[in-house]
C-alpha positions in Angstrom: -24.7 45.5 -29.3 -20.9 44.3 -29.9 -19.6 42.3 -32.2 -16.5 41.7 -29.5 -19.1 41.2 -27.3 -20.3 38.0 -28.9 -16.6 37.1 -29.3 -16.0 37.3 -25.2 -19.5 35.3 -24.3 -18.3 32.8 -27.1 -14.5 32.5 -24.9 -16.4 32.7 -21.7 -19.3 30.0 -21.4 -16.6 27.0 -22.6 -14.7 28.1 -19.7 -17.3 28.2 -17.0 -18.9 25.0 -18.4 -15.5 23.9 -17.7 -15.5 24.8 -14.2 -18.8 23.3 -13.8 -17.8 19.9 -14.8 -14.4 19.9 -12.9 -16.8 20.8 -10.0 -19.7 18.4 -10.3 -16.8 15.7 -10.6 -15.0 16.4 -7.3 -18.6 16.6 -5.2 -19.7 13.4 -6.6 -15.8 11.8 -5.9 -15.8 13.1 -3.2 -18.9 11.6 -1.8 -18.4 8.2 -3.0 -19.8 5.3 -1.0 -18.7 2.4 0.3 -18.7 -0.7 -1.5 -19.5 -2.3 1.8 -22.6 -3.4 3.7 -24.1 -0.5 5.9 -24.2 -1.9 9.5 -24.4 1.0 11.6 -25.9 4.9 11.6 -25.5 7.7 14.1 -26.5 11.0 14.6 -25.2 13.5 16.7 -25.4 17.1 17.7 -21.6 17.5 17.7 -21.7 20.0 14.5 -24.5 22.0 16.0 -22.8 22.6 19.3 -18.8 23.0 18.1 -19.2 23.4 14.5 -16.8 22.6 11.4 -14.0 22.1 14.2 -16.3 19.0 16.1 -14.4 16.1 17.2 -16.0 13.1 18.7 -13.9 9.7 19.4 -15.5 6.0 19.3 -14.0 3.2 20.1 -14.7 -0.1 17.9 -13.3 -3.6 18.7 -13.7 -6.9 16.7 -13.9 -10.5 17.2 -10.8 -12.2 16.4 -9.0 -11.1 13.2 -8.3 -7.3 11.6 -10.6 -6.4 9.6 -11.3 -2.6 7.7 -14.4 -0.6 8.1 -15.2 2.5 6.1 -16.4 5.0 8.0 -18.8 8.0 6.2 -19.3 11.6 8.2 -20.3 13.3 5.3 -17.2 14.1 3.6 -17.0 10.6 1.9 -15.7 7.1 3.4 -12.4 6.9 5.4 -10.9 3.3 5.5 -9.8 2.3 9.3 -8.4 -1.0 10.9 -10.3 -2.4 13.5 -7.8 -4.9 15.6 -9.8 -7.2 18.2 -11.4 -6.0 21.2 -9.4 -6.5 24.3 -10.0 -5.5 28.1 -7.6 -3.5 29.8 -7.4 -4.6 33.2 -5.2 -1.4 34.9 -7.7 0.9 33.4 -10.8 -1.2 33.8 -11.5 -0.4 29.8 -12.4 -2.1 26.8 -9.5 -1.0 24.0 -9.7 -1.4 20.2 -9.4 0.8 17.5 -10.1 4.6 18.8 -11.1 6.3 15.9 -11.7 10.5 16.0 -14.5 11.9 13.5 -15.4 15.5 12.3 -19.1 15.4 11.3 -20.1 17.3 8.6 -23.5 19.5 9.1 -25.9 16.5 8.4 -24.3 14.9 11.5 -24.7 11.5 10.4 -22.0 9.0 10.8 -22.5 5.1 8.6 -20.2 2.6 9.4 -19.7 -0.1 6.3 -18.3 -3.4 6.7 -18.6 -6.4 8.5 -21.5 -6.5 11.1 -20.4 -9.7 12.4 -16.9 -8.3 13.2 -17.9 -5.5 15.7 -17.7 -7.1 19.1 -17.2 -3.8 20.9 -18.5 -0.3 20.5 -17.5 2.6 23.3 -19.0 5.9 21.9 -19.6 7.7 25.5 -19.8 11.1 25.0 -20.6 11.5 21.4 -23.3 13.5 21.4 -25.5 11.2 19.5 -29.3 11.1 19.7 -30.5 8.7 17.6 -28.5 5.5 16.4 -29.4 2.2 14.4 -27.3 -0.7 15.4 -29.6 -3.9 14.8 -27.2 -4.6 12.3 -24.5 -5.7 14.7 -25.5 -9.4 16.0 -22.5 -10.1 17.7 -21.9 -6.7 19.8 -21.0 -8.3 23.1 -19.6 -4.6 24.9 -21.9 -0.9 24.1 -21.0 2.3 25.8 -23.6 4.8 24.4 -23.5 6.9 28.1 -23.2 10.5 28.3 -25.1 10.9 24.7 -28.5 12.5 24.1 -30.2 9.2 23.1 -34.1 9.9 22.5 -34.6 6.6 22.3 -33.3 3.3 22.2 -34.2 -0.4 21.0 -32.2 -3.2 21.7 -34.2 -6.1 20.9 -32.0 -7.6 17.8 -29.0 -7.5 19.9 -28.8 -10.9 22.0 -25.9 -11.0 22.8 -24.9 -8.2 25.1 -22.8 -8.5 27.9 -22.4 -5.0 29.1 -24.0 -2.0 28.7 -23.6 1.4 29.6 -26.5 3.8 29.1 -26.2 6.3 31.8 -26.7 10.3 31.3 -29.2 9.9 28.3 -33.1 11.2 28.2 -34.9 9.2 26.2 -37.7 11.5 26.3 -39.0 10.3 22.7 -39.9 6.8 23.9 -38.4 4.7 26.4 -35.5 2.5 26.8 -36.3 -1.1 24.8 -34.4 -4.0 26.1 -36.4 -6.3 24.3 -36.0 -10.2 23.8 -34.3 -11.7 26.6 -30.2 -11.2 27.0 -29.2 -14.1 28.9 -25.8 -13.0 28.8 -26.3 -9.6 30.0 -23.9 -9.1 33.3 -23.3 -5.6 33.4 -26.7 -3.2 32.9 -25.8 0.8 33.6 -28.6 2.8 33.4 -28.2 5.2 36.1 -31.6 7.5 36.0 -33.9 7.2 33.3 
């Protein structure tokens, strides 16, 4: 036993205790939530298969005005503009606000904001396989093809016009259309 001993533990623990706090801090900053509704979850493989360097792009169009969404991937919220949805006819797309995400290892992405705003969503190719979008009463347009959907209920959303499901399993349960959608014009399921 040291007497200077004592005197470096004594120097030492306010200093880690330091480091601590500064630490804790940042995390919980860091993962700060939105102040907004929750109106849509997604989960996708896209960590699993490319880690840390994933990118996945969705596309989200609104109604009529600009409004901002806050989008969480596990890395905290990220503020984006989503302009109206308009159709593109030389590309024969829907455009809006194309928005790139980096997932973190939990592979969830929550959308906050307003679910009556969200006229449009195009998210082919994301790798998701499970998504909750009941939320979104007024989604008109939904591209969800080339995903890994397991399943799929669409019963709260009446008023689809298009959708695009091709080049998805569900093999957990089937497909759910649900209550009738009387302004359903466009139904792409290719093979179930």
């Amino acid at each position: 036993y040291s007497p200077l001993q004592d005197m470096h533990t004594e120097k030492l623990f306010p200093r880690l205790l330091s480091l601590c706090l500064i630490f804790i801090t940042a995390s919980l900053g860091s993962m700060a939530q939105s102040t907004q509704p929750l109106i849509a979850e997604f989960r996708t493989s896209a960590y699993d298969t490319d880690g840390e360097s994933n990118s996945i792009q969705m596309t989200i169009g609104g109604i009529a005005e600009s409004e901002y969404i806050d989008i969480d991937c596990g890395f905290g919220t990220e503020e984006h503009e989503v302009v109206p949805a308009t159709y593109d006819t030389e590309n024969e797309e829907w455009t809006g606000t194309t928005i790139t995400l980096n997932v973190s290892a939990e592979g969830m992405v929550r959308i906050y904001g307003n679910a009556e705003n969200i006229q449009v969503i195009d998210a082919h190719g994301c790798m998701f396989h499970e998504i909750d979008i009941e939320r979104l009463s007024n989604l008109t347009i939904l591209d969800l093809s080339h995903n890994e959907l397991e399943r799929l209920d669409l019963t709260a959303l009446t008023a689809l016009q298009a959708l695009y499901l091709s080049d998805n399993p569900f093999n957990r349960e089937p497909l759910t259309v649900g209550t009738p959608k009387n302004d359903l014009a466009i139904l792409d399921i290719g093979q179930i």
